[in-house]
Every structure is written in structure tokens, then in C-alpha cells.
matplotlib code that plots the C-alpha trace (Angstrom):
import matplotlib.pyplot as plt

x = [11.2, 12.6, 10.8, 9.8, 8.5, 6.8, 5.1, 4.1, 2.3, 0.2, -0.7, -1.8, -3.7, -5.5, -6.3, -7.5, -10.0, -11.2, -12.3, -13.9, -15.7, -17.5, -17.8, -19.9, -21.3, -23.4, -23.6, -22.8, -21.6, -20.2, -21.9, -19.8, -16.6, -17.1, -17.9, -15.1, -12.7, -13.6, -13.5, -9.8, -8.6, -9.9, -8.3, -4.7, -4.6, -2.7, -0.5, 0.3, 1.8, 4.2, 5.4, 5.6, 7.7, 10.2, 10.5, 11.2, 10.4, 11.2, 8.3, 9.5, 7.9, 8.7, 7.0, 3.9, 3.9, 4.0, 1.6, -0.8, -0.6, -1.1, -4.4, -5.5, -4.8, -6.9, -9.8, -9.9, -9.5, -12.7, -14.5, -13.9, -14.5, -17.7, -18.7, -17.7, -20.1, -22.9, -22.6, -21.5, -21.1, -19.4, -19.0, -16.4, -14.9, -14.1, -12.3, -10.7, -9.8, -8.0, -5.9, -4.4, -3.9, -0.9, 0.3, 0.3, 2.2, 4.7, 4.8, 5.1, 7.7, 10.1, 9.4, 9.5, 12.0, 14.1, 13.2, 13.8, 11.9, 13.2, 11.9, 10.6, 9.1, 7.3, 5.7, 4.2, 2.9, 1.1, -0.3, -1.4, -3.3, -4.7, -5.6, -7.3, -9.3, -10.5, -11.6, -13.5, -15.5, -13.5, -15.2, -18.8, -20.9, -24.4, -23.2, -25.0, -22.5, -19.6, -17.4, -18.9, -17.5, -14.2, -13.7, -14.2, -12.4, -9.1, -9.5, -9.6, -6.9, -4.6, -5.5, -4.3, -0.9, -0.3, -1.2, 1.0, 4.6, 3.7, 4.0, 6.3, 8.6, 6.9, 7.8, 11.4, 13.4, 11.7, 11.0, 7.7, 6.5, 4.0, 1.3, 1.9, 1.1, -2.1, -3.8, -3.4, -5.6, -8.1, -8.0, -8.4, -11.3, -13.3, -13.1, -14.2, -16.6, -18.4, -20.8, -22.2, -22.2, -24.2, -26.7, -27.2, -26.6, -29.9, -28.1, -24.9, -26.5, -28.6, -25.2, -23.8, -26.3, -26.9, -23.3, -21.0, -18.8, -18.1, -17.7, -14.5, -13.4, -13.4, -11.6, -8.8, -8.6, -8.6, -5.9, -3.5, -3.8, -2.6, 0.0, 1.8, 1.9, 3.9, 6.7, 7.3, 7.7, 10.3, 12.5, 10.8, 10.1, 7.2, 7.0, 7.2, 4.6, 1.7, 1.5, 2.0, -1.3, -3.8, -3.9, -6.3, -8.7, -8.2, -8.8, -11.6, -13.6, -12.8, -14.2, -17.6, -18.2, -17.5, -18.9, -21.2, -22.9, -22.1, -21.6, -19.2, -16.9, -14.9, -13.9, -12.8, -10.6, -9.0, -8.4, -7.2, -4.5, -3.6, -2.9, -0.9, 1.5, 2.0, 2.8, 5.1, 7.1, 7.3, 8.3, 11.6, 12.2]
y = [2.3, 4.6, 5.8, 9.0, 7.8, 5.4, 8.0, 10.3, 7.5, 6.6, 10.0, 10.3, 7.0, 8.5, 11.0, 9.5, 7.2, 9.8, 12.4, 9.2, 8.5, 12.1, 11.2, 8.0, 9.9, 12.9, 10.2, 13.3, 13.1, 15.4, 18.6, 17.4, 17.2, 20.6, 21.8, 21.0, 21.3, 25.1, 24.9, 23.3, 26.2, 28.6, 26.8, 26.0, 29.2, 30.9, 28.0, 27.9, 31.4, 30.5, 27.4, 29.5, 32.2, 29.8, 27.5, 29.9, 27.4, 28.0, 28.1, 26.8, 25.0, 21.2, 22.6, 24.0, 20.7, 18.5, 20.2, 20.5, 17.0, 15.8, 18.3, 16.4, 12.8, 13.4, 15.2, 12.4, 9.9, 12.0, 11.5, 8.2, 6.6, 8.6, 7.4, 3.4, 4.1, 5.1, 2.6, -0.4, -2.0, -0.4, -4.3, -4.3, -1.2, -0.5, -3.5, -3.8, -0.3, -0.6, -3.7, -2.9, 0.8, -0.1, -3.0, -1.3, 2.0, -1.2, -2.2, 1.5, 2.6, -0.3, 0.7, 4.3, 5.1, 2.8, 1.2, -2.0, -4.3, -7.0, -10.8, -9.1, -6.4, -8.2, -10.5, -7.9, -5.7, -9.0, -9.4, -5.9, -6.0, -9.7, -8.4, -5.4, -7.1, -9.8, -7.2, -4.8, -7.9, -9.5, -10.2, -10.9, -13.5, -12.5, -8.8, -7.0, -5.4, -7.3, -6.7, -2.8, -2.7, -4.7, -2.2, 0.6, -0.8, -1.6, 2.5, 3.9, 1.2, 2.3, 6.2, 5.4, 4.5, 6.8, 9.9, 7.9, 7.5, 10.9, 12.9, 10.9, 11.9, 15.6, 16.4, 13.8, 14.5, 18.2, 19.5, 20.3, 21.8, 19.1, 21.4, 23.5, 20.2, 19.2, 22.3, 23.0, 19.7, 21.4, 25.0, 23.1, 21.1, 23.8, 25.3, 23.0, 21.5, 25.2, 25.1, 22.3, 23.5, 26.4, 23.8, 22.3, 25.4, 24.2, 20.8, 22.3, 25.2, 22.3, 20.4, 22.8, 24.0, 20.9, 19.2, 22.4, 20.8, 17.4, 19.6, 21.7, 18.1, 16.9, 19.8, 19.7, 15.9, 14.8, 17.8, 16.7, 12.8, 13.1, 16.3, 13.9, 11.3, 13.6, 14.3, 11.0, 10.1, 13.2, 10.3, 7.1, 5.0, 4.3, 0.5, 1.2, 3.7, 2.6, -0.4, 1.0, 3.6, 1.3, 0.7, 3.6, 1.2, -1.1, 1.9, 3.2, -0.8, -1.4, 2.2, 1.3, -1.5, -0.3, 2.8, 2.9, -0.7, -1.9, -5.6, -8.6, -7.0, -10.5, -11.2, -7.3, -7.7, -10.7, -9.2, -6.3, -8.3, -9.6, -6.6, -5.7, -8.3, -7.7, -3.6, -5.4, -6.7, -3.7, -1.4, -4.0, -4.8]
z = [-9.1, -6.6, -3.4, -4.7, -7.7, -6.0, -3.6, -6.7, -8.5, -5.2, -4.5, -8.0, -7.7, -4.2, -6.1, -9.2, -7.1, -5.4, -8.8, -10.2, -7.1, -6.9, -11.2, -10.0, -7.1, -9.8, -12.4, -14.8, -18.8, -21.4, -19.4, -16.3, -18.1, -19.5, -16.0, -13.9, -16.7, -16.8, -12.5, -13.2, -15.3, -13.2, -10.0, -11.5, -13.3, -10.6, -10.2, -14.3, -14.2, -11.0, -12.9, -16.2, -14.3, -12.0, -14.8, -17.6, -20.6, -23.6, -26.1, -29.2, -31.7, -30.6, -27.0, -29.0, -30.8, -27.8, -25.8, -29.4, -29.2, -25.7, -25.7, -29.0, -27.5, -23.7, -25.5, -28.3, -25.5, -23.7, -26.8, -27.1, -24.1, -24.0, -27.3, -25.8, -23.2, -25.1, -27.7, -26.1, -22.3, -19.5, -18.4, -21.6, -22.6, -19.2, -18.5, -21.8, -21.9, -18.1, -19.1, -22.4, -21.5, -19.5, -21.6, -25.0, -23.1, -21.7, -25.5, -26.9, -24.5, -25.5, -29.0, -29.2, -25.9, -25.7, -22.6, -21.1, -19.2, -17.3, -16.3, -12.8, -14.4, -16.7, -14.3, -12.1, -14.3, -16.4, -12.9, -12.8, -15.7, -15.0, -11.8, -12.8, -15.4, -13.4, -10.5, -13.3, -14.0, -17.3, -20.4, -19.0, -21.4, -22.1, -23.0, -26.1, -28.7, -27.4, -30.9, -30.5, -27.2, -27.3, -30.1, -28.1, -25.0, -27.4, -28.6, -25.3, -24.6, -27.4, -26.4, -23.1, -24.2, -26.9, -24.5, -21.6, -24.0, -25.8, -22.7, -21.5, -24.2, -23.6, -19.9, -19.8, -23.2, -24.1, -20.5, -20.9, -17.1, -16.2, -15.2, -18.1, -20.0, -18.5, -18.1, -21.6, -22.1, -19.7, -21.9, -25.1, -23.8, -22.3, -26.0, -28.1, -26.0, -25.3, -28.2, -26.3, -22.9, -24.0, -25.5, -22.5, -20.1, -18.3, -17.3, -16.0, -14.3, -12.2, -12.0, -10.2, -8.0, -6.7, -6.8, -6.5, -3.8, -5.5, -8.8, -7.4, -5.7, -9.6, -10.8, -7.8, -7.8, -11.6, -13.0, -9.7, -10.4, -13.6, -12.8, -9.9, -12.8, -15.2, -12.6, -12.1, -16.0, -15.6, -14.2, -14.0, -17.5, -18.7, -18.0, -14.2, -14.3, -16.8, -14.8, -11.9, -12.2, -12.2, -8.4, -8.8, -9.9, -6.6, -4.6, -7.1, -7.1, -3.9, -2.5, -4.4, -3.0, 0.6, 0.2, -2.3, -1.5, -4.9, -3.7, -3.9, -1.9, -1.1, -4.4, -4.9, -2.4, -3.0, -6.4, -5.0, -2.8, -6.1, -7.9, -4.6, -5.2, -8.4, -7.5, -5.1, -7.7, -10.4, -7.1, -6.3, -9.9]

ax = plt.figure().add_subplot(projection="3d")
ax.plot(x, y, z, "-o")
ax.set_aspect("equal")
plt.show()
């Protein structure tokens, strides 16, 4: 991985620990993602039309098609990991969900672009995902709906990857503007999920009253995350990256059990160390 790629997928993990963090902080669901999605397309807009106008993309039909489909893949992956949560055990889908995300885009990547991945490679990023699944508590016993939620956590897993190669293909091979990419995910969700928003207008009116601040964090810190991960898929492959992402969840685990007293930090950060060495090998592969 080169040193700029490297420095785009750690600023993109910083920020992707710290959106989930103020997530965890309001405790919000479907009204929040509404929210700061709308807050995210006001935000970026201004920055959408400077891309659109130094970039000059051409707006054909294979664009259209890849952005289409990006937007479909995030807000079914929205949808889905909502539904995993609601149905089944955060103690499963999430850890599921974090550990074959990145292998199946490893796996995917190989398949569909091309890519190769070497001995070095391989072994870090296995200890990536071992790492991470062991910090995010592995497959606790005692769990209700474990098939339920191993399901779920396998979807989200497989929604991971197939949103991860697709836009990978999207922004590298047909140039896609990275921004241009992911605020079309944040349009398309604000439409579909408005019906609902006006439903429950009551909730998000009180959601942002009383968490304005952490609301506009959200919408600055989740669209950016994911933005600084596009441009490096512009010239980094997948099976450096996907791996390569999840030390947001070090930061992320780590930061609530520091700062939000969640516990057992000892064992967080030995994991953490762990998942460090492993990053230590993908960067020099």
C-alpha cells in the first residue's frame, strides 16, 4: 500500500469511529439515518457542483448505472443491518457482519478485478479479521436467534463486499467522482426513506433539538469516511483496502470503552495491538 493510500484509509477510519461514536452517543434508528442524511446533502451540496464542474464527467449510461447501483447496494445494506438488529443480536450480526465484510470483498476482488493477493497479504488481513472478531466479542454462546442473526451478520457481510468491489470498479475503471458517488447514496436515501420521516416527524424534530450538534458531526463525519475510502480504491485494490478499513473498529471499541465506560478495556486493547500487527503487514506487503 503506498503512503498516501495508507494516510486516506486512516483518515477515513478516524472518521468513521468518530460518526459511529455520536451514532452510539443519541442511540437513534431509521429517523436518525434519515436525519443526517438530509444534513449531508445539504452540507456536501456545494461541494458536488465544484467536483461536477472541475471534473467534467461524462454522464453516460455505464455512469448512471454505477451510481444506480451503488445507491441501491448502501440503502439495501441500511436496511439490512437495521433489520439484523431488530431481529437478531447485536453480539452476532455485528461481529459477523465486520469479519466477512472484508474477507468476501478480498474474495470478490480476486474474482471479479483481477487482483492478486500475495502470502503477506493474506496473513495480515486473516489477522485483521480474527482480530476484529475477537475484539467485537465473537460468537457469544447463550445468544437467542443465533441462525437469525448469523444470517443477518453473513447479509450485511456479503453487502459489505458487494458495495466495496462495485465502487471500486465505479470510481477506478469508469471514473466515477468519488463524492459524486456517495452523495448520490445520501439523495437516494433521503427519498425513499421520507414517507417515513414524515411518520415519525415528532421523533426527528426532538432528535434534533436535543442532538443538533452530534447530528451535523454525523452528517460531516459518515459521507467523508467513506469519500476518503473511494479515492484510495481510485489506485489502491481492493485487498489492501477492505482489510485495511476495519481499524475503524479498533478505534470505534476501543473509544467505548475509554470513553463511554463500556468495560474490559484490557482485553480491547490487547486485541487492538493485534489487529495493529496485522495492519502492519498489509501496509509492507
Amino acid at each position: 500500500m503506498t503512503a498516501l493510500g495508507l494516510f486516506l484509509v486512516l483518515s477515513a477510519a478516524i472518521c468513521h469511529a468518530t460518526w459511529n461514536f455520536l451514532v452510539k452517543r443519541i442511540g437513534g434508528g431509521t429517523e436518525l439515518l434519515w436525519l443526517f442524511s438530509l444534513v449531508a446533502t445539504g452540507i456536501y451540496l456545494p461541494v458536488a457542483v465544484i467536483v461536477l464542474w472541475i471534473e467534467q464527467p461524462v454522464l453516460d449510461s455505464a455512469m448512471a448505472f454505477a451510481i444506480s447501483g451503488s445507491a441501491l447496494i448502501h440503502l439495501a445494506y441500511f436496511i439490512v443491518l437495521q433489520a439484523g438488529y431488530r431481529a437478531g443480536d447485536l453480539s452476532v450480526v455485528y461481529p459477523i457482519a465486520r469479519s466477512t465484510g472484508p474477507f468476501l470483498s478480498t474474495c470478490f476482488a480476486v474474482l471479479f478485478l483481477g487482483e492478486t493477493v500475495t502470502v503477506q497479504l493474506a496473513i495480515g488481513a486473516a489477522i485483521i479479521i480474527g482480530g476484529v472478531l475477537c475484539l467485537t466479542g465473537g460468537f457469544r454462546g447463550g445468544t437467542h436467534h443465533v441462525l437469525t442473526s448469523a444470517s443477518f451478520g453473513v447479509g450485511v457481510g456479503c453487502l459489505i463486499a458487494s458495495y466495496t468491489v462495485w465502487d471500486a470498479y465505479a470510481v477506478s475503471t469508469i471514473l466515477v467522482p468519488p463524492l459524486l458517488l456517495d452523495y448520490a447514496s445520501s439523495v437516494l436515501r433521503v427519498l425513499i426513506l421520507s414517507p417515513l420521516a414524515y411518520r415519525r416527524r415528532e421523533t426527528i424534530r426532538s432528535l434534533w433539538h436535543q442532538h443538533r450538534g452530534r447530528v451535523v458531526g454525523i452528517a460531516v463525519f459518515s459521507p467523508l469516511a467513506y469519500i476518503l475510502v473511494l479515492y484510495a480504491l481510485r489506485f489502491t485494490p481492493v485487498v489492501y483496502v477492505a482489510p485495511g478499513r476495519e481499524i475503524s473498529v479498533v478505534l470505534a471499541v476501543v473509544a467505548g470503552g475509554w470513553l463511554l465506560g463500556e468495560g474490559d478495556l484490557p482485553r480491547r486493547l490487547v486485541w487492538s495491538l493485534v489487529i495493529l500487527v496485522g495492519m502492519g503487514l498489509l501496509v509492507t506487503g
